[in-house]
N, C-alpha and C positions, 0 to 999 in steps of 0.2 A: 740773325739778319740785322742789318745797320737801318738807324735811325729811327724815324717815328714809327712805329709798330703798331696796324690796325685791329688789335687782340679782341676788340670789342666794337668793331665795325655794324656790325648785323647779329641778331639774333641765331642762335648756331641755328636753329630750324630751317633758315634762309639760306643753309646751303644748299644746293644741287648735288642731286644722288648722283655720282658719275663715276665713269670706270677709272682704276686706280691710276691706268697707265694713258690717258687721254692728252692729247699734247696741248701745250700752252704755246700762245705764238709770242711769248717774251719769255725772260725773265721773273719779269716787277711781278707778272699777270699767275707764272707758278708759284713765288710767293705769297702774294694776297692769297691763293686757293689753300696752300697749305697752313694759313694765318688761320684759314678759318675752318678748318677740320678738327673736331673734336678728338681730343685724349678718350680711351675708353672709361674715364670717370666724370666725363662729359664738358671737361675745360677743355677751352680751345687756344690760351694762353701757353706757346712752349716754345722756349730758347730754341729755335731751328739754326744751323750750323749747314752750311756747304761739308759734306766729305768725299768728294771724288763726283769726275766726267768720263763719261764711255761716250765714243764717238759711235752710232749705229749706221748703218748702212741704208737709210731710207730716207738720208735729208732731216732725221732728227737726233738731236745730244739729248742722253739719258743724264741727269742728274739726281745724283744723292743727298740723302739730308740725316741728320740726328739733330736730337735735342731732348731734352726733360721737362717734363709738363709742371709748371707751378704750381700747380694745387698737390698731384699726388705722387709727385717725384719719380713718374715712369720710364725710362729709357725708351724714346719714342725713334723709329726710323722711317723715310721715306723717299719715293723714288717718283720723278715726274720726267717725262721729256720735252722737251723746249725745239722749237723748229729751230734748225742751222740755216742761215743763210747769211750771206755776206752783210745786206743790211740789216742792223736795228734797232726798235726804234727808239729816237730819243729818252734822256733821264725823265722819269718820273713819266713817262708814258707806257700803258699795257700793250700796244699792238702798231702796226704801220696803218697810215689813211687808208691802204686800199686792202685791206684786211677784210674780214668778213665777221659774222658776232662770233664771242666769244663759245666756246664748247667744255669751257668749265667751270662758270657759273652764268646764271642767265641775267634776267633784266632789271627784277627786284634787288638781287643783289650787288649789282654793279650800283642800283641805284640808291641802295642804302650807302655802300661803300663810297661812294659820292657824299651825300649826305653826311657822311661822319668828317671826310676831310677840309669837307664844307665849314662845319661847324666847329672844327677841331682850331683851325688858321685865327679866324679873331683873338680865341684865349690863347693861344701861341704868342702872338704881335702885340697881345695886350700885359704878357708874361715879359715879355724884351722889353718893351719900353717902359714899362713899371719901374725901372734902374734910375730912372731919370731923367737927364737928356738922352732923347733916341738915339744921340751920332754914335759914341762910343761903339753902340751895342752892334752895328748894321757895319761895321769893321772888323764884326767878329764875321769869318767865313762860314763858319760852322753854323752860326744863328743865321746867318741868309738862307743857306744853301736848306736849313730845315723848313724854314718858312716858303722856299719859294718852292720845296719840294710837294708840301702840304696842299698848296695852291696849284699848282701845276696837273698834282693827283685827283682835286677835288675837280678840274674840268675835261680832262681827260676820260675818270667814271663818264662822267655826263657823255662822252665822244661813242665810250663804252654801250648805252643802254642808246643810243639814236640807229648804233647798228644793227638793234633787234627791227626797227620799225619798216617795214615795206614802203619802197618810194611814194605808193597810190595810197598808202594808209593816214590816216587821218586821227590814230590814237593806236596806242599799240595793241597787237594780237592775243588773244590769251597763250597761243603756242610759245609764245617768247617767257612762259612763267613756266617752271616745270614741275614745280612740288606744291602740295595745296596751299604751304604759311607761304608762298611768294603769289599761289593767285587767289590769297586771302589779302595780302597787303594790294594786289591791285584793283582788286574790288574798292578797297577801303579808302586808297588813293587815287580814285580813276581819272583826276582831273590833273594829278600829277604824271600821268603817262598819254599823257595827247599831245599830236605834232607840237601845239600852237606853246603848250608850256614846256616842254622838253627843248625845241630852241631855246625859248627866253632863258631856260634856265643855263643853259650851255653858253650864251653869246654872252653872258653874263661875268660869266664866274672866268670866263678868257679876261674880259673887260679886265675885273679884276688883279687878277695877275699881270695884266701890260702897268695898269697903275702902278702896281706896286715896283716891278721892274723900273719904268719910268722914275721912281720918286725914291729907290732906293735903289743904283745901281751895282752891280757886283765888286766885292772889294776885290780890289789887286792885290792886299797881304793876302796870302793863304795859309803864309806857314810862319809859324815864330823862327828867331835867331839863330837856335841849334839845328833845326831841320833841314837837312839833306836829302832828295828823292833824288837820285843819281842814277845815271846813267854811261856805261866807259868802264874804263876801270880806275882802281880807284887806289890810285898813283900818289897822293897829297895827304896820307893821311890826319895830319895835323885839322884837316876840315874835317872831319867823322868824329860826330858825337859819341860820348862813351855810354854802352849798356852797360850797367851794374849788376844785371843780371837777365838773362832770356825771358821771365817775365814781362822784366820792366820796358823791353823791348817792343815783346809784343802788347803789351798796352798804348806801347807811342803808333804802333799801328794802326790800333783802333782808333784811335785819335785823331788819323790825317786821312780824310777819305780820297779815294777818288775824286777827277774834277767834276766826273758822275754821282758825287753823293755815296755809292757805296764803298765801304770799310773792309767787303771781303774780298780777297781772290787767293786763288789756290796756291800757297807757298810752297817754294821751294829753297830749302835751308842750305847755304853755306858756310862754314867756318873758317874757310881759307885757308891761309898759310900764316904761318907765324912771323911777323915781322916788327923789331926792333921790341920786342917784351910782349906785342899785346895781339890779339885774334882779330883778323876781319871777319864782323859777322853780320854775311849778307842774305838779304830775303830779297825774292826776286817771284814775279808770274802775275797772271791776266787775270783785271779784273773781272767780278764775277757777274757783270751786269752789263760791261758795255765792251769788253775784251780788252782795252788797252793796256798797257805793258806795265808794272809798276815793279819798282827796281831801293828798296832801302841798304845802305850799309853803314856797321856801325863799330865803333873801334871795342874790343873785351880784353882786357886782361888775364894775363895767362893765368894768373895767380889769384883767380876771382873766386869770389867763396859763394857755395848756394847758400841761400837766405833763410833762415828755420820758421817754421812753420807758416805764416802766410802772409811775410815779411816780403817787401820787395825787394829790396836791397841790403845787402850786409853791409858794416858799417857806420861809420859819423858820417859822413861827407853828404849834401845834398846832390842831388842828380843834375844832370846838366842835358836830361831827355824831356823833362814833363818842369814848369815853375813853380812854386809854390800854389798859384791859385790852380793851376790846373790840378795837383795833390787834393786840395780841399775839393774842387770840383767832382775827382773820383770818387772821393767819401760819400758826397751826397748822391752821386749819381747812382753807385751801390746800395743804397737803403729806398730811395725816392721810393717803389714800386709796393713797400709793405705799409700793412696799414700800420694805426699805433696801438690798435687790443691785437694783442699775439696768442690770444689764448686761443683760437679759431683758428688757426695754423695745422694743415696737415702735419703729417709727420714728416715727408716730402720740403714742403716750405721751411719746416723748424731746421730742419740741414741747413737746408741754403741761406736761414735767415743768420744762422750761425757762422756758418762760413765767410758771407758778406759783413758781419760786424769785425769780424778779425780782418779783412782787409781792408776795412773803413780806416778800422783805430791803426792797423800797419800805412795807411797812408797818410794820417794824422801825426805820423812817427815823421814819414818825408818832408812835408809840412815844418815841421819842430828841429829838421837839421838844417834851416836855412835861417835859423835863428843865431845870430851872433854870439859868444858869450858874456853876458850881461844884460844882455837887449832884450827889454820888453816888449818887442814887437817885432814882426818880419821886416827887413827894409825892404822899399822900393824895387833896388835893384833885383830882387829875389821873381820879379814879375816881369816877366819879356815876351809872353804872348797874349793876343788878343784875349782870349776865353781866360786866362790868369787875371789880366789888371780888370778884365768886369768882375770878377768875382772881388774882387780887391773893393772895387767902388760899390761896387752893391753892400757890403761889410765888412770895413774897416778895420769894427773892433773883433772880428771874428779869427783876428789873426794876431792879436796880442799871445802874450805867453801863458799867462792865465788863463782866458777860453780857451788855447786850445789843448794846455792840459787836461782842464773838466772836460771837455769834449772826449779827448780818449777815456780817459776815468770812468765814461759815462758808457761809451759801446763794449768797455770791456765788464763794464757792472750790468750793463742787458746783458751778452755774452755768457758770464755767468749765471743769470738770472733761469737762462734759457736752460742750461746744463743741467740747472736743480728742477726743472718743470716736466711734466712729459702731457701729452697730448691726452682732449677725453679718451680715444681707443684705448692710448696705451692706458690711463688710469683703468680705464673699467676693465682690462685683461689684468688686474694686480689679483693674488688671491692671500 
């Protein structure tokens, strides 16, 4: 699932016992539910992935899901349905106004889940403008579109727990809590479930978000220099960015969300037809959040070689899909989630922490071919989107030739590190 990810929203206990197959009336709304379901080794931390839509015949869409649990590396699947109906509702909202509560979690946890988006958005805003001057940063699409999603979700929760409350009620029901740790925390929070503070909290956190709109309006770049979302056909090829490899493609995917915030929808792969030496290769199908059509192509060489081992592109040549800073932004964005003692790593995690160091340092490689020969430094030119030149001004010298040798030197001497180590399990199974 794209973007901020609420892994740790609520205590897993604060979830609602409910049947597997219970319908969500969004989206956003079966996400959060499946965010917060426990792996059977009791993380509720798991790469969830869309894999397929069945259309049912009672006004609801069954969707599919996979994913791997971070702690113990389980191939985890799941299936929810989502109401179909022609409308719905807005990005970063769970349900439409004339909705009823929700039926797959109840009040405490919509309220904690508030509560986390709540508190999530200041150190977000306060992580953007730490750059410096704030303008640069609020140019990047990506950093708006995160912040105002954060905010947007944190009052929306609040819309969420007002629909447990009965018109004539005056604080909320116990019926509105369904498991004891949610009317344990209402007990414990009774003054946070009364009309008088549930508005305040609600009119509030809207406030909020108009401010912030108001004082930071949406940028008009959305997309760097190379970036094509096309639609037609696609007649010119000389505008179509080159893939270097299906990869590296689908990584500029994830990269351009929706103007909904979400990254995923269901592709459909074309290759095309072969014209003048190179492949069109196109992705096309509906977003997975708000249906809109989303339509990428992109030029491939017929003659392209796969990339060995977990290398993005074969090759000297830098890419002409992602800039330099965006390469270094993959790097970190690949590692951000592990702590620094790896020794407390499942066996599950030690995979993945391995497998992410070899795409850090392979993207420290893309980084390093937009180096000149001679040049000790990246130039300029080498940065042409928004999320590139912040990462540029936030560290300069982070892009000399030097750092970012030791930089790979260093993921590929973890990497190795990791190879010679094995987990306490596997130690104590030695004989």
């Amino acid at each position: 699932m794209s973007g901020w990810r609420p892994s740790a929203l609520a205590p897993v206990e604060l979830v609602a016992i409910v049947a597997v197959m219970q319908t969500a009336r969004s989206l956003a709304e079966a996400e959060v539910f499946l965010d917060l379901e426990p792996c059977e080794c009791g993380e509720i931390d798991t790469d969830w992935e869309v894999t397929g839509f069945a259309d049912l015949d009672d006004g609801r869409r069954g969707v599919s899901y996979s994913g791997l649990c971070r702690r113990c590396g389980l191939a985890r699947t799941a299936g929810v349905t989502v109401l179909d109906r022609p409308n719905h509702p807005p990005p970063d909202h769970f349900s439409l106004p004339d909705d009823g509560p929700s039926s797959l979690l109840d009040a405490a946890v919509w309220w904690a889940i508030g509560m986390q988006y709540h508190e999530a958005a200041p150190r977000r805003l306060a992580e953007t403008e730490s750059l410096g001057d704030p303008a640069p940063a609020w140019r990047d699409h990506a950093a708006w579109s995160e912040l105002r999603g954060l905010l947007t979700r944190s009052a929306a929760a609040a819309d969420e727990v007002l629909k447990f409350l009965p018109d004539d009620a005056i604080s909320m029901p116990m019926e509105a809590f369904w498991s004891p740790p949610s009317r344990g925390l209402r007990e414990r929070e009774a003054a946070s479930f009364t009309r008088a503070q549930l508005t305040t909290d609600q009119a509030e956190r809207w406030r909020v978000l108009g401010a912030f709109l108001a004082e930071h309006p949406e940028p008009q770049e959305r997309a760097d220099q190379a970036y094509q979302e096309i639609s037609g056909p696609d007649d010119d090829l000389a505008r179509l960015p080159v893939a270097r490899s299906n990869d590296e493609a689908q990584l500029y995917l994830r990269l351009h969300p929706c103007t909904c915030g979400e990254t995923e929808f269901v592709r459909n792969v074309d290759f095309g037809e072969e014209r003048e030496g190179v492949w069109v290769l196109r992705y096309s199908g509906s977003c997975v959040a708000c249906g809109q059509h989303r339509e990428f192509a992109f030029r491939q060489r017929q003659d392209v070689s796969v990339p060995s081992g977990f290398a993005w592109a074969a090759g000297t040549e830098p890419g002409e899909l992602l800039d330099a800073g965006e390469w270094m932004w993959v790097a970190d964005a690949l590692l951000e989630s592990y702590p620094i003692d790896n020794d407390d790593l499942s066996g599950g995690q030690r995979e993945d922490l391995k497998r992410d160091l070899a795409m850090s340092a392979a993207a420290v490689d893309e980084v390093l071919k937009f180096l000149p020969p001679g040049a000790d430094s990246v130039p300029s030119s080498a940065f042409w989107t928004n999320r590139g030149r912040l990462m540029r001004e936030a560290e300069p010298a982070s892009f000399d030739r030097d750092l970012l040798q030791a930089r790979r030197k260093a993921y590929l001497a973890n990497l190795a590190g990791l190879d010679d180590q094995q987990s306490p399990k596997e130690r104590g199974s030695l004989t």
